[in-house]
Structure formats: structure tokens, C-alpha cells
N, C-alpha and C positions, 0 to 999 in steps of 0.2 A: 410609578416605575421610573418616570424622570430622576427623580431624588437617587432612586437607589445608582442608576447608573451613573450618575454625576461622584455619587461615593465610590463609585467603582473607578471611575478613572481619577480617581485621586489615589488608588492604592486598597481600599476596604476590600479584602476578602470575602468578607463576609454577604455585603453586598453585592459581589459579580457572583457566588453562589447563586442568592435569593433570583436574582436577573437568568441564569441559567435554567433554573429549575423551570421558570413560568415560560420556557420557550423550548425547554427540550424538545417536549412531543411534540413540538409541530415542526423543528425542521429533522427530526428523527421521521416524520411524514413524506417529508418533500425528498430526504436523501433515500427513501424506500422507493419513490416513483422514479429515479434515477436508476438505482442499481439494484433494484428486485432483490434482493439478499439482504438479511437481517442482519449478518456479520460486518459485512461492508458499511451497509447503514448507520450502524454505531458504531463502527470504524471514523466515517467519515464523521459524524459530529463528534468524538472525542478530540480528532484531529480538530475539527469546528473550536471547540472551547479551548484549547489549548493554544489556539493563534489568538482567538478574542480574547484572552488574558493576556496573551504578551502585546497585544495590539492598543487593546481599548483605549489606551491616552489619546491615538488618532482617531478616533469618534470624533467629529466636528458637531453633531448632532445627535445630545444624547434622544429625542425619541425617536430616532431611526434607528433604533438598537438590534428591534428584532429583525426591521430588512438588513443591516450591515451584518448580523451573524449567520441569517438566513444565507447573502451571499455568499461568507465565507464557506460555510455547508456546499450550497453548489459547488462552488469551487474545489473543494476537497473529492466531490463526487464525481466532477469531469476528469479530476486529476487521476482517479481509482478505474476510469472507464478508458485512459488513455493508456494509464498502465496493462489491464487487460488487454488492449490492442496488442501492446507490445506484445506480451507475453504468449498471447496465442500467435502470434507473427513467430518467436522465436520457437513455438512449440513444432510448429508445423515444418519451418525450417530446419530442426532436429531431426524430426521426422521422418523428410527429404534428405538429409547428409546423411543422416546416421540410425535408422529407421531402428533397428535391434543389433546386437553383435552378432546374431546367428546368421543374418543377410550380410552377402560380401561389401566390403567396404575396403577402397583401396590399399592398401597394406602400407604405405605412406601417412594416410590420412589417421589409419588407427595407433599408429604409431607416435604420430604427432599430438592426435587425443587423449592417449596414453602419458605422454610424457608432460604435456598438459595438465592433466587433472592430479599428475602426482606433484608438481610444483604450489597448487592451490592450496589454502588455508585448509586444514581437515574439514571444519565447518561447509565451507561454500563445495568442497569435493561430494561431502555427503550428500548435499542438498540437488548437487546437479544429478548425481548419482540416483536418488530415491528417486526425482523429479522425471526423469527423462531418459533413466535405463529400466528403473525398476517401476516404471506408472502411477508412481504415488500423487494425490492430490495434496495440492499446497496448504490445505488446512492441516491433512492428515500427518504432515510432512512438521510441521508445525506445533502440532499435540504434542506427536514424538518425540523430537527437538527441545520443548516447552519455550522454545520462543514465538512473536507474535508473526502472524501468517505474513502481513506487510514486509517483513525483515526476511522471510522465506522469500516472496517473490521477489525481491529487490538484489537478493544474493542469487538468485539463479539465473536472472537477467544479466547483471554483471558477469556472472560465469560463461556463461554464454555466451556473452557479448567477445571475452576473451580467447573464448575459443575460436570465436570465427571467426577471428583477424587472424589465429595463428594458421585455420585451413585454408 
């Protein structure tokens, strides 16, 4: 395994393949004990190999291969449980400001919401819109869209985030 990943950080594709495949499942393991979700989990080591490719020349050690991707893994999967934070922070805070249209909302506020969400990208309008008027889950939100669910949460955070500077 030394050899292969010494090929690997000289450029061989082929070889950071080979290195990949003999360590998937185990931090495909270790990212399941972090975020109980199978989506996430191979969310996070796709993320995982996609940094260790553009990384690997800074390997100082190639047989620490499988702890330094293993780390990158965590790290990808604190990153997705921090993101969750967020987003249930912001969901809850929706919730709180703007609970349904059917409950009174200051006639200021929904105006400013309003004028708000028509200034937004169509994309990030729809998103906020399915997300947090209409109940949709981020995955389903996602399917729909046929973009990746990471790109959902990340656009309705930002949306969010814009709106609540402007309330």
C-alpha cells in the first residue's frame, strides 16, 4: 500500500483509485457512527476523497494514508453535523418569525418577506419556499430540483440568512 500511495502523490490515478477502494468501507463506518444517515455518510466520504485527491502531495507519510483520509472523513462529518446545527437553528427561528402565512405576521414584516423573496435567485426562492412554507424535506426538496441535497441546505441557509438581516 506504501508504493501505491507514493504513486499517488506523484499524480497516478490509478493508484489513488486502488488506495481508495481498500479504505472506503471503513471510513464509510466511522462516517455512519458520526451522522447515523447513510446519505450523509457517503456524502461525507465522497467529500473525503475529493480533498484527498486534491491533497495527497501534502501526505508527509505515505503509510499514515488511511489515518490522514480517515481524518479528512471526520472532518467532513463534524462539518455536516455543524451544518445541521445550523439549519435546525434557522428552521426553528422560521418557525418563531414566520410560523405559516395563515398566523398574523406583522404586515411590515410580511411585506418586507415578500419583497425579499421576489428579489432572490428563482432557484434559492423555490428552495426557501418548499423548505419553510410548504414543509418539504431537504432531500425531497432535492429529488425535485435534481440537484444535490448539500446544495439545498446550503441555499436555504444563505436565504435565510438574508432574510433575517433584512427583518
Amino acid at each position: 500500500m506504501v508504493e501505491l500511495v507514493k504513486k499517488a502523490k506523484k499524480g497516478d490515478e490509478e493508484s489513488f483509485s486502488i488506495i481508495i477502494n481498500n479504505v472506503k468501507n471503513k471510513a464509510y463506518r466511522v462516517a455512519y457512527k458520526y451522522l447515523k444517515n447513510e446519505e450523509d455518510s457517503m456524502d461525507a466520504v465522497c467529500e473525503g476523497v475529493v480533498i484527498a485527491f486534491k491533497n495527497i502531495h501534502t501526505l508527509k507519510t505515505p503509510e499514515y494514508f488511511e489515518t490522514w483520509f480517515t481524518k479528512i472523513v471526520i472532518n467532513q462529518c463534524n462539518l455536516q453535523l455543524k451544518n445541521r446545527k445550523k439549519a435546525e437553528k434557522i428552521t426553528e427561528m422560521l418557525q418563531e418569525r414566520m410560523p405559516t402565512f395563515k398566523e398574523d405576521i406583522h404586515r411590515e414584516e410580511l411585506i418586507i418577506i415578500k419583497d425579499k423573496l421576489k428579489k432572490m435567485k428563482p432557484l434559492d426562492r423555490n428552495i426557501i419556499h418548499m423548505k419553510f412554507l410548504l414543509g418539504y424535506k431537504f432531500k425531497d426538496i432535492a429529488e425535485r430540483l435534481k440537484i444535490p441535497e448539500s446544495t439545498v441546505k446550503t441555499k436555504a441557509y444563505k436565504g435565510i440568512k438574508e432574510l433575517q438581516k433584512e427583518i
